[in-house]
Each structure stands twice: as C-alpha cells, then as structure tokens.
PLY file of the C-alpha trace (Angstrom):
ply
format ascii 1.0
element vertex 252
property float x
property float y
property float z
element edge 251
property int vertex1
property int vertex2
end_header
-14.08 -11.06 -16.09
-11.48 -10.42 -13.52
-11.22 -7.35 -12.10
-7.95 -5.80 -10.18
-6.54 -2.51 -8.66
-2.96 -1.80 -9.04
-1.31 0.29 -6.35
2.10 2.13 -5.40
3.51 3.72 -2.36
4.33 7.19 -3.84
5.32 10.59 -2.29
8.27 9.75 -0.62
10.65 12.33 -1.29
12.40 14.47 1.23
13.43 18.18 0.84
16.29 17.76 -1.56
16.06 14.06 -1.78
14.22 12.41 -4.91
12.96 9.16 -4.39
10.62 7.05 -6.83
9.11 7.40 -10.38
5.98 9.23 -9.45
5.35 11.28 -12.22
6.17 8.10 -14.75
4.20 5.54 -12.18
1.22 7.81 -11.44
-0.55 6.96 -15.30
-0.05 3.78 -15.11
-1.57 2.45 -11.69
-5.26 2.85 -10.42
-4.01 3.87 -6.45
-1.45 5.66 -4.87
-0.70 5.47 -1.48
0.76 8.74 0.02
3.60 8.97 2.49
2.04 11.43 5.11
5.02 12.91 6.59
6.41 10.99 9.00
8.41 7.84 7.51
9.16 10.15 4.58
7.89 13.27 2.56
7.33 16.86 3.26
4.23 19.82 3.10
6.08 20.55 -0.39
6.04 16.66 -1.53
2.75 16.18 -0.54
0.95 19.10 -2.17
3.36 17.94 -5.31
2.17 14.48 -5.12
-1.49 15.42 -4.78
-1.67 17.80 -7.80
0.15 15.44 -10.04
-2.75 12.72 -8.92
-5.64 15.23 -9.43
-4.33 15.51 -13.25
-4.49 12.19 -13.92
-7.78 10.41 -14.63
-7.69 6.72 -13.21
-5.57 6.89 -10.12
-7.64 7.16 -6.93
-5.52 8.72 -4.19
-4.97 6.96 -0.29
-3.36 8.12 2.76
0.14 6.32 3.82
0.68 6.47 7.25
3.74 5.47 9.08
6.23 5.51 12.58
7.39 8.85 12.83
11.20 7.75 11.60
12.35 9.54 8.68
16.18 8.10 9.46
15.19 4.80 9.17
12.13 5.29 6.03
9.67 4.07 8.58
10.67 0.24 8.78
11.57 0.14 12.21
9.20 -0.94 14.55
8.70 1.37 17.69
6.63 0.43 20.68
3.75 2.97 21.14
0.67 3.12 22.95
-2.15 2.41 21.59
-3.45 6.21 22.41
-0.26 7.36 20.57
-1.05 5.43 17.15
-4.76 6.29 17.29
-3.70 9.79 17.50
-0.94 9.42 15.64
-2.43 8.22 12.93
-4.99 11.18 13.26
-2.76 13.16 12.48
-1.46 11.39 9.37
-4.62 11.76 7.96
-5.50 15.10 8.57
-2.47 16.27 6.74
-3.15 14.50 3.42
-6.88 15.20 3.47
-6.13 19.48 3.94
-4.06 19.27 1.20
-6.83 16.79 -1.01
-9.34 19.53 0.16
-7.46 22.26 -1.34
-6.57 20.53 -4.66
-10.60 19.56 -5.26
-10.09 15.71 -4.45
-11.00 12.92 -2.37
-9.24 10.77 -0.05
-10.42 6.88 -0.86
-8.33 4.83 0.91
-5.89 4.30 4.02
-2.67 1.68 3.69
-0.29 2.11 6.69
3.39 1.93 5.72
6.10 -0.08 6.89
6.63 -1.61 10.47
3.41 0.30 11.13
1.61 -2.12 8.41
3.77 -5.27 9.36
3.37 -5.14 12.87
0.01 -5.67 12.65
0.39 -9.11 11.07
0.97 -10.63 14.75
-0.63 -7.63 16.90
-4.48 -7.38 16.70
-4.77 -4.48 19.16
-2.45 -2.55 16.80
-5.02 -3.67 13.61
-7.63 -2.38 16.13
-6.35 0.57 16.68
-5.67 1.15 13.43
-8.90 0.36 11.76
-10.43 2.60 14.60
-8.40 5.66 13.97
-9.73 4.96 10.65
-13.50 4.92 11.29
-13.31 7.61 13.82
-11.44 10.22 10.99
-13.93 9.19 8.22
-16.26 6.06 8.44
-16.05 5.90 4.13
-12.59 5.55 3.80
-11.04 2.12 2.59
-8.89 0.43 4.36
-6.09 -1.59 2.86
-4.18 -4.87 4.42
-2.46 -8.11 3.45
-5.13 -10.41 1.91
-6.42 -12.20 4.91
-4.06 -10.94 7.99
-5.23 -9.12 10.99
-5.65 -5.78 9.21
-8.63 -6.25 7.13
-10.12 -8.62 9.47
-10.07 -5.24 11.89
-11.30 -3.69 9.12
-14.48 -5.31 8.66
-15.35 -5.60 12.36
-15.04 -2.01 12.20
-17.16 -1.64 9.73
-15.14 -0.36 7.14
-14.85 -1.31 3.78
-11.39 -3.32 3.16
-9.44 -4.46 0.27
-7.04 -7.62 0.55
-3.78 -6.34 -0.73
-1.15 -8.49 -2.33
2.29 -7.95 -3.47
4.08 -8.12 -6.66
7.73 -7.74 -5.52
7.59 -9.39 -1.91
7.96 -12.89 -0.89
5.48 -14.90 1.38
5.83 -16.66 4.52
3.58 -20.42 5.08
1.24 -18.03 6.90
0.71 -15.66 4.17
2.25 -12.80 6.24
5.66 -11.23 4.40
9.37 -12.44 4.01
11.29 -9.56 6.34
13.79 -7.83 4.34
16.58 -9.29 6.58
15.96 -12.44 5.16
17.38 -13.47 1.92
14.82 -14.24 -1.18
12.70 -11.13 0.70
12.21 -9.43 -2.26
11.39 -10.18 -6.01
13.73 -8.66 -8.61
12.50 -11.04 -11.65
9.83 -8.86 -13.85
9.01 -11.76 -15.19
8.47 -14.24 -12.47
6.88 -11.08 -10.24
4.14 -10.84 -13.42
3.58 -14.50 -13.68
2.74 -14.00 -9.44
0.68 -11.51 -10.22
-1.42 -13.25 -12.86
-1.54 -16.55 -10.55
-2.63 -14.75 -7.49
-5.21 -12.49 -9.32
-6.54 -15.44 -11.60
-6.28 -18.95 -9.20
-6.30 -16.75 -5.57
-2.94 -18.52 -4.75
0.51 -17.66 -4.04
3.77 -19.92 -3.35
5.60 -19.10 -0.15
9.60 -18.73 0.14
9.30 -22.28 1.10
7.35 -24.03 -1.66
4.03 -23.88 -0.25
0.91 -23.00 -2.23
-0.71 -20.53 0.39
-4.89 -19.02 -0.76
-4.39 -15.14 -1.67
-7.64 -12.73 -2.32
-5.92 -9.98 -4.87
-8.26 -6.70 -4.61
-5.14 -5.01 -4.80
-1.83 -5.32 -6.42
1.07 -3.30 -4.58
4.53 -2.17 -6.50
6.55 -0.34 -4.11
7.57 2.84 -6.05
10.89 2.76 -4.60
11.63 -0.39 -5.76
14.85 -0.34 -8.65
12.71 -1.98 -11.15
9.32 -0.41 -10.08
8.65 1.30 -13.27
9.24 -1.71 -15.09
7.31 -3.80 -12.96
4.00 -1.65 -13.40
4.84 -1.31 -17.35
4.79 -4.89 -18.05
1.87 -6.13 -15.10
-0.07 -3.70 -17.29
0.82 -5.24 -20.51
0.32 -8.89 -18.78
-3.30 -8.49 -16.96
-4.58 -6.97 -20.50
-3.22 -9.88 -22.34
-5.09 -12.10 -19.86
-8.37 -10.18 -19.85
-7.58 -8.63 -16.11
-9.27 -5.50 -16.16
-7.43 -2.40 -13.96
-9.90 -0.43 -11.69
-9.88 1.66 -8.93
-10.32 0.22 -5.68
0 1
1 2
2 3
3 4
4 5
5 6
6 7
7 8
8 9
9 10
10 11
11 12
12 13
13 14
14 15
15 16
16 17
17 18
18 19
19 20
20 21
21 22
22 23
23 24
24 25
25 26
26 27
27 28
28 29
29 30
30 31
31 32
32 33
33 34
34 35
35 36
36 37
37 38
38 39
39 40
40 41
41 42
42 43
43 44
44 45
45 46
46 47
47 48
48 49
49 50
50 51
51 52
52 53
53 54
54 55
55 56
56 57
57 58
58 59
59 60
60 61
61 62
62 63
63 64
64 65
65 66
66 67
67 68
68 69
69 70
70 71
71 72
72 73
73 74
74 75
75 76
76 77
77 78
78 79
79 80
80 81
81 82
82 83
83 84
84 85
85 86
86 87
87 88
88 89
89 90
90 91
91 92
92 93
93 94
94 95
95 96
96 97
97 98
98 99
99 100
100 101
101 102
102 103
103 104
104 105
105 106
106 107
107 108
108 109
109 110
110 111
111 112
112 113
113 114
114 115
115 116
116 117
117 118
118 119
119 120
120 121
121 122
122 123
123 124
124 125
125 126
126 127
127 128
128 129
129 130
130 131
131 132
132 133
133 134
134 135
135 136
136 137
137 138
138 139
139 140
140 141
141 142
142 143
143 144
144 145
145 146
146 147
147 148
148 149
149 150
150 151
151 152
152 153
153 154
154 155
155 156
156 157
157 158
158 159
159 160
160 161
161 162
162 163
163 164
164 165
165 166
166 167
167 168
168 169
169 170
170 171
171 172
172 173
173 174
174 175
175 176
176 177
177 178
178 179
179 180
180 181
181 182
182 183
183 184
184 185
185 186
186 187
187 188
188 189
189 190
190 191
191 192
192 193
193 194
194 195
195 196
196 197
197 198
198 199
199 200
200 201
201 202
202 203
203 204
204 205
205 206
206 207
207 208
208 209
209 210
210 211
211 212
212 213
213 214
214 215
215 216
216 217
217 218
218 219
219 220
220 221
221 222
222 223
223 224
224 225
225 226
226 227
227 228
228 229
229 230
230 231
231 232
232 233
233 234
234 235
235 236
236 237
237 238
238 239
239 240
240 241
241 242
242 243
243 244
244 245
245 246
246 247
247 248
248 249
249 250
250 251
C-alpha cells in the first residue's frame, strides 16, 4: 500500500488580481500551502483562503512563506540576514495562524515559497534558519523541503517532523535540486508525462533529471503549483492515476 500527500501553493491573489483555481483545486488535494503576504496575497485573501479550507474535509492547511517581493511573486532571491529571515519568517507565520485561530483550524505544516525555498538548496545556514524559525514559532509544525536537499535535513536536526516534497510539473537537476525557470525544459507542461513522474517517483523512489539521469526521490509529498496553466488538470488526472495504481491520498 502506498501512501502519498498531494499539495498546492494556493492563496495567491492580490487585491483585484485573481490568480489560481483555489476553490476548484482545494477538493481535490490533501495540503495547501498558503501565501502569507509577502510574495503574494492579502488580509482579505488569506481569511478567503482559510475559510474555503476549513469547509473542506481532507485538505490539511500549511503556512507559505516567502521574500517580501510582491513585484516579482517572490522568485527573486534577496540577500538577508539571517536575523531578518528568522524574524521574517516569524512574522509569516503569525499572520496565517491568527487568521487559522479565528476560523477554528490548525496550522500543520510550513513550505517556504520561491527563492526563499530554492535558496536553501546550496545555503545550509538559510535551511537553519529556517527550520529554527520554525521550531521556535511551534515545535509541532511540519516542515516541508525537496526530498533529500538541505531543508529537511535542517529539519530533522531541528527536531521537527519533515516531509520530502517532490514535484509534478518541475524538472530535476543530476543533484536532485530544481531546473531554474530561466532554463529551458524548466517546467513540465505534458499531463501525461507529469502523471507517469508522479507514479514513478511515488512507486520506484526515482526521478530522471533534465539530463537523462535516474536520480533516488522520497515522495511524502506531491506539489502542483496552483498557478500553473494546466494545474487543475494536473491534480484531476494525478488523482485519477494514483487510484488506478492503488496510491492512496492522505494528509501529510
């Protein structure tokens, strides 16, 4: 029996700007990852997002941190201190969990967004600080990270619980770190040949790199970017696929 979460980056409106499928994605995935504030959303979004979570039964509900950058959506990198991210991310936090409190729900997880979640692929001090801001908000909270990079290795000398994420719709590197989205082949527009990933990495722990290269995966959790053109029918039909192969959708 295999057993799988299936996550999406959700929230991400702005003010007058619509972004995403959340209210079609939200049934159909097990966590959602919730842009605090800073790369994208708003007090209004948030308490939106929240409430439409609460009504739905399966989907467990994570903070999504990120650079303060709303220009740039939170995928440029920005040099910081490592007092300034701890804090930073603090703050991030806070925000989501006052509105959780209010709606009668509980925070489960943590995935930082963007640069903020890239950058720690070759920065451990960053992972550190991370995983630390972490612990120090609330020890129980998950923390989520690219299968077997710096992030969840923080994690667990942290303490915390982590959860090896992998992606449906992003190409690897030989080192199991992503494709940047400067680079061509960066993202994965097939449904078809994103599924059959899916299945591969979730079933035989494995994963072939932009170059070729079978590269060892651990799939806890399966991330469709909500923002993504096809993400709706990405999480429709890795749905229909992990049933048909006896892959049983939890949350994390």
């Amino acid at each position: 029996m295999y057993t799988v979460d299936l996550n999406a980056d959700l929230g991400e409106s702005y003010g007058n700007y619509s972004i995403g499928n959340d209210r079609e994605i939200i049934p159909l995935i097990s966590s959602a990852n919730v842009a605090c504030g800073f790369h994208a959303s708003d007090p209004s979004v948030m308490l939106e997002t929240v409430e439409l979570i609460k009504n739905s039964d399966t989907t467990g509900i994570g903070a999504h941190p990120g650079f303060p950058d709303l220009m740039g959506f939170g995928r440029r990198y920005m040099d910081m201190t490592m007092p300034e991210v701890h804090a930073m991310m603090l703050y991030q936090l806070g925000a989501l969990d006052g509105f959780c409190r209010v709606a009668g729900v509980t925070m489960n997880h943590v995935k930082p967004h963007g640069a903020l979640y890239n950058a720690t692929f070759n920065d451990m001090e960053l992972a550190e600080t991370i995983a630390q801001a972490v612990k120090d908000y609330n020890p129980e909270l998950k923390l989520m990270g690219l299968s077997n990079q710096n992030l969840v290795k923080a994690g667990e000398s942290a303490g915390l619980a982590v959860r090896h994420e992998v992606f449906a719709d992003r190409a690897y590197e030989d080192d199991g770190t992503l494709v940047s989205r400067r680079k061509d082949g960066a993202m994965i527009t097939d449904t078809d040949e994103a599924v059959r990933r899916v299945v591969r990495m979730v079933k035989e722990g494995k994963v072939e790199s932009l170059n070729g290269t079978d590269i060892d995966i651990q799939a806890d959790s399966i991330c469709v970017h909500g923002d993504g053109a096809k993400a709706l029918e990405f999480v429709k039909e890795i749905r229909k696929r992990l049933g048909d192969e006896g892959i049983t959708i939890q949350t994390m």
